[in-house]
C-alpha positions in Angstrom: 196.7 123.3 141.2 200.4 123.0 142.1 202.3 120.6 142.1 205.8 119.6 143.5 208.9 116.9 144.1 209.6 117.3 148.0 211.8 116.2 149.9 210.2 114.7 153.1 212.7 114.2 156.3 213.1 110.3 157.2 214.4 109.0 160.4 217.8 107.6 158.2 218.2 110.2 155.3 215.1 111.9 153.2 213.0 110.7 150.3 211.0 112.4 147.9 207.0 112.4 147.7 204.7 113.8 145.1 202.0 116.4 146.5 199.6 118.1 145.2 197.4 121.1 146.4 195.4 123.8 145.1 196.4 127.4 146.1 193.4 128.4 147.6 191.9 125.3 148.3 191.7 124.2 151.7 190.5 120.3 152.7 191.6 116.8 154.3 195.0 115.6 153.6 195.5 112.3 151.9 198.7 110.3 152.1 198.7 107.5 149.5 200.6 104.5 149.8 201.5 103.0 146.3 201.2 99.8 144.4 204.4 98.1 143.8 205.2 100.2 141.1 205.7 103.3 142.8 204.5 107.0 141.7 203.1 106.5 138.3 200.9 107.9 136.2 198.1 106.6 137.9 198.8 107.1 141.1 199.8 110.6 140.1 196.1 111.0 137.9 194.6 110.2 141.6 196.1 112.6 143.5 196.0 115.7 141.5 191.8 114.6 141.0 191.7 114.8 144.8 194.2 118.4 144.5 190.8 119.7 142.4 188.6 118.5 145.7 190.6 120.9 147.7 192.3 118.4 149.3 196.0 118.3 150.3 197.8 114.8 148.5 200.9 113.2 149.2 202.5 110.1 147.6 205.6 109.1 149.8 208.4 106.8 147.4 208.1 104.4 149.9 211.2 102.2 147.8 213.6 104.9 148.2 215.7 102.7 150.2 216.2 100.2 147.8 218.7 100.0 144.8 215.8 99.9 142.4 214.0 103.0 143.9 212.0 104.3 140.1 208.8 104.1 138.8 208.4 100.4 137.3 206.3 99.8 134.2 203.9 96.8 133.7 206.5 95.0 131.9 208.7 95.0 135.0 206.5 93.3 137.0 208.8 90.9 138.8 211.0 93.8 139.1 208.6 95.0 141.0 207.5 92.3 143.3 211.1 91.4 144.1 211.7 95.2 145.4 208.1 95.3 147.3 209.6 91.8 149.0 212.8 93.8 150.2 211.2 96.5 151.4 211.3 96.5 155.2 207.6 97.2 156.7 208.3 99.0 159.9 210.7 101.6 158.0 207.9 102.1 155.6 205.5 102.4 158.3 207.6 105.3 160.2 208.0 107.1 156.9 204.3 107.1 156.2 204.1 108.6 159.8 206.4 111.1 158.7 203.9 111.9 155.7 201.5 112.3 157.5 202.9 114.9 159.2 203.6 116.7 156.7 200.4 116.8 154.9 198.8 118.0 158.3 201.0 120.5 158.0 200.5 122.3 155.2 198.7 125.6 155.4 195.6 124.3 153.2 195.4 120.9 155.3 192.2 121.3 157.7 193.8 119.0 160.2 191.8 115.8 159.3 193.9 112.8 157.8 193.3 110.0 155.6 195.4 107.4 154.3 194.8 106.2 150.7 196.7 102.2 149.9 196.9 100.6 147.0 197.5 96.8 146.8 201.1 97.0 148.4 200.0 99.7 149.7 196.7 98.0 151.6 198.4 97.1 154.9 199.8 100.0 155.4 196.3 101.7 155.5 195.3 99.1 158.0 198.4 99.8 160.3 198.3 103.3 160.0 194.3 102.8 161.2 195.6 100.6 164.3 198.8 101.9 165.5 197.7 105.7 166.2 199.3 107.6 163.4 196.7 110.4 164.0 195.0 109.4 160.8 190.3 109.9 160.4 190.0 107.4 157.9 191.9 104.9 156.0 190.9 103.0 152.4 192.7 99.6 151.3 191.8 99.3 147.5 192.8 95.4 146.3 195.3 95.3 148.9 197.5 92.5 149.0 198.6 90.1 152.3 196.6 92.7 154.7 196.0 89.7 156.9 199.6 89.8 157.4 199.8 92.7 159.0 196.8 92.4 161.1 197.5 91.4 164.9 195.2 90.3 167.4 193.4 92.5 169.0 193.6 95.2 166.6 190.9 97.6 166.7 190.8 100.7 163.8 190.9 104.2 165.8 188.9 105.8 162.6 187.0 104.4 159.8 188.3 101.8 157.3 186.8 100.7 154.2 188.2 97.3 152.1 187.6 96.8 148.4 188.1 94.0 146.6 187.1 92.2 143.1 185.8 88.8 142.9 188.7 87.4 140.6 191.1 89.4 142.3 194.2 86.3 141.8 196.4 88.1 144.6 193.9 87.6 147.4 192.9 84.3 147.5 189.9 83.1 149.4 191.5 82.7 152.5 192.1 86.0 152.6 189.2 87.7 152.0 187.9 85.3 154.8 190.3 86.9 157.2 190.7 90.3 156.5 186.6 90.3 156.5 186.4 88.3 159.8 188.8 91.8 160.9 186.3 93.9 159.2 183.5 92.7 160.8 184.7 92.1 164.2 186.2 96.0 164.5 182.9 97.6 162.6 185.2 98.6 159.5 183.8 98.2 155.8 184.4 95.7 153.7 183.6 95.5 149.9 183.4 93.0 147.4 183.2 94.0 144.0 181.4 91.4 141.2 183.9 90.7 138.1 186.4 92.5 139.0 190.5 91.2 139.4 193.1 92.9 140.9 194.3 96.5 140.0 190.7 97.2 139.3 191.6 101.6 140.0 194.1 101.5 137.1 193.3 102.6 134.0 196.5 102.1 132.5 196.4 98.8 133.2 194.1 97.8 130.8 194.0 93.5 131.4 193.0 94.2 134.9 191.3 97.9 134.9 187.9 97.4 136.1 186.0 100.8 135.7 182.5 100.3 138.0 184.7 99.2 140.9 187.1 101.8 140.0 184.4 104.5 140.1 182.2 102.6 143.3 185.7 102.4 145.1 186.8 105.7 144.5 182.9 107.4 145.4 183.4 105.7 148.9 186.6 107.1 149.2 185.1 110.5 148.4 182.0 110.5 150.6 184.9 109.1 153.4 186.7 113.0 152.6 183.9 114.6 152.3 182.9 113.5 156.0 186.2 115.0 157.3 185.8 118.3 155.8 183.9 119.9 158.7 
């Protein structure tokens, strides 16, 4: 497996992304959009697991704009949330266009797309689903405000799967009601995981790690590549 810092072109400057690929290897592409944290350790465990599956995986540091552009830790969580509220969505959204482009082209990239977001990261899956980035399937794991980004009359041009926990404090019930009425109404998947909270893919964060919905979550994201390998 290899695996490098690049520097991605942006429509205002350049920012740097994380990929990983085997040498031989050749698969889907999978762009992931972060947590608020950024590129860390997890995210990074992810993507080099789906680097062994042959696939081609980017992480984009979608924060480069902003002063406070690093990987955060756990004990800068406010840190964290106050960047994620600066960030400006339709920048975001054009660079994850941009990595998408550049994940499809890379030599060992079959052609075939998906985007990968992670509770910050969640909308940006659903956009990139609605708004014709080119993507074949998208996966929203305990995103947070999706409903925000949804827009009337928004219908998914691949498949999308949501996952959830139960106790998951950042989408409240109202939520879950909306971004399932979405689900439902445009044929995408939506999953609701008993017990667990938010964050429930990290393992490093152990007080809200959750590790059957981590592994269920994950296995649909799998089958979801596998489908796009032919």
């Amino acid at each position: 497996m290899t695996v490098i810092r690049k520097q991605v072109e942006a429509e205002d400057g350049k920012f740097e992304a994380y990929l990983a690929a085997t040498e031989t290897g050749r698969g889907p592409g999978v762009v992931m959009v972060s947590s608020i944290f950024g590129i860390d350790q997890d995210l990074t465990n992810m993507l080099d697991d789906l680097a062994n599956r042959d696939c081609v995986a980017l992480a984009p540091n979608f924060f480069w704009r902003d002063q406070d552009s690093g990987v955060l830790a756990l004990p800068e969580t406010q840190r964290a949330i106050d960047r994620a509220m600066r960030n400006d969505f339709t920048k975001t959204l054009s660079d994850l266009r941009r990595g998408i482009a550049e994940v499809r082209s890379h030599p060992n990239c079959n052609g075939k797309i998906a985007v990968f977001g992670f509770c910050f990261g969640g909308p940006f899956a659903w956009r990139a689903a609605c708004d014709g980035l080119g993507i074949d399937a998208a996966v929203s794991f305990h995103g947070t405000y999706v409903s925000k980004a949804m827009r009337p009359g928004d219908q998914p041009k691949c498949p999308v799967s949501f996952h959830y926990g139960d106790k998951d404090d950042f989408a409240p019930p109202e939520e879950l009601e909306t971004v399932q009425k979405a689900a439902d109404a445009t044929g995408s998947e939506f999953v609701i995981h008993p017990g667990a909270g938010h964050a429930f893919t990290m393992p490093l964060n152990p007080h809200h790690y959750h590790a059957e919905a981590s592994r269920k979550s994950w296995d649909r994201a799998l089958q979801m590549l596998d489908a796009l390998r032919t």
